[in-house]
C-alpha positions as CSV (number, residue, x, y, z in Angstrom):
1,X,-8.4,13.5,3.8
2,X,-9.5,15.5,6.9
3,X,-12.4,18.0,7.7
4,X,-13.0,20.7,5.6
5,X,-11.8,19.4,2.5
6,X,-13.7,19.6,-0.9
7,X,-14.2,16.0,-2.7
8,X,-15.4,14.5,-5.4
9,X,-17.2,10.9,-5.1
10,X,-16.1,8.2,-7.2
11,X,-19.3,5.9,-7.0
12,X,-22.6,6.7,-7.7
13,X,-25.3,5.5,-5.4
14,X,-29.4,6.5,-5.2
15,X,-29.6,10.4,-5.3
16,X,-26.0,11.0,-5.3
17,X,-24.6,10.6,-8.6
18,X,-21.1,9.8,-10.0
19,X,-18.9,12.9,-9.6
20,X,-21.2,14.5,-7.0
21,X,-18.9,17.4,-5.1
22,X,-19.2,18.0,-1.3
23,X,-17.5,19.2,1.9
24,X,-16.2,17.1,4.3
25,X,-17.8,17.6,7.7
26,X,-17.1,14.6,10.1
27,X,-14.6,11.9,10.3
28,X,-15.3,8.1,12.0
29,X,-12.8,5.8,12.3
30,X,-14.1,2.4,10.4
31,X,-12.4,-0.9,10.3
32,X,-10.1,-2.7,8.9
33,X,-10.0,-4.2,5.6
34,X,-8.6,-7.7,5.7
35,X,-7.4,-9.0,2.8
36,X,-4.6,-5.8,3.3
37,X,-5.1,-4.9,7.1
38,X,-5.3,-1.2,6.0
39,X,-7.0,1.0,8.5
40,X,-9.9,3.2,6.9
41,X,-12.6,5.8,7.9
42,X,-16.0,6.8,7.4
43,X,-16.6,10.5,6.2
44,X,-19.7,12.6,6.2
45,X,-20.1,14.9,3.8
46,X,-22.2,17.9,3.2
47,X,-23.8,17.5,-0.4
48,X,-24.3,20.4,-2.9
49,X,-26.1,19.4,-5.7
50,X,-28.1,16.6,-4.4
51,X,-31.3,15.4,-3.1
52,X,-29.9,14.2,0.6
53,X,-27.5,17.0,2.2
54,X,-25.9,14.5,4.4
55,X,-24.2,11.3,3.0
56,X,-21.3,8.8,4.6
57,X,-18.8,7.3,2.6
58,X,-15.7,5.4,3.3
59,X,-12.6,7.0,2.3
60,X,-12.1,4.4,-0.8
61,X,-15.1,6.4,-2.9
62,X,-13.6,10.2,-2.7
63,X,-11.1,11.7,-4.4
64,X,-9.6,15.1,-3.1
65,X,-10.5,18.4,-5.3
66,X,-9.2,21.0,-3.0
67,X,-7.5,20.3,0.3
68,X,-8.2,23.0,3.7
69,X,-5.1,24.2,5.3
């Protein structure tokens, strides 16, 4: 996953439900998870069919629709 990609979220959380679609717009490194010591980030995405424009969510709770170039 990287900027500019279009996702799909995989949990649903207060005004943001399951399946919600949005653009990725900033990356943050996170931590590291560990029971597995895999690295993972923090994304901010631009919503479109939701209350809040702006949400964060870690890597683990989007699923790629349509990668940029």
């Amino acid at each position: 996953m990287k900027i500019g990609d279009l996702v799909k979220t995989k949990r649903a959380s207060i005004g943001a439900p399951f399946g919600s679609v949005g653009l990725i717009i900033e990356m943050q490194k996170g931590g590291v998870i560990a029971a597995s010591g895999e690295a993972w980030s923090i994304f901010t995405l631009l919503m479109s069919s939701c209350k809040a424009k702006q949400r964060r969510y870690c890597q683990l709770d989007l699923e790629v629709i349509s990668a940029s170039r």
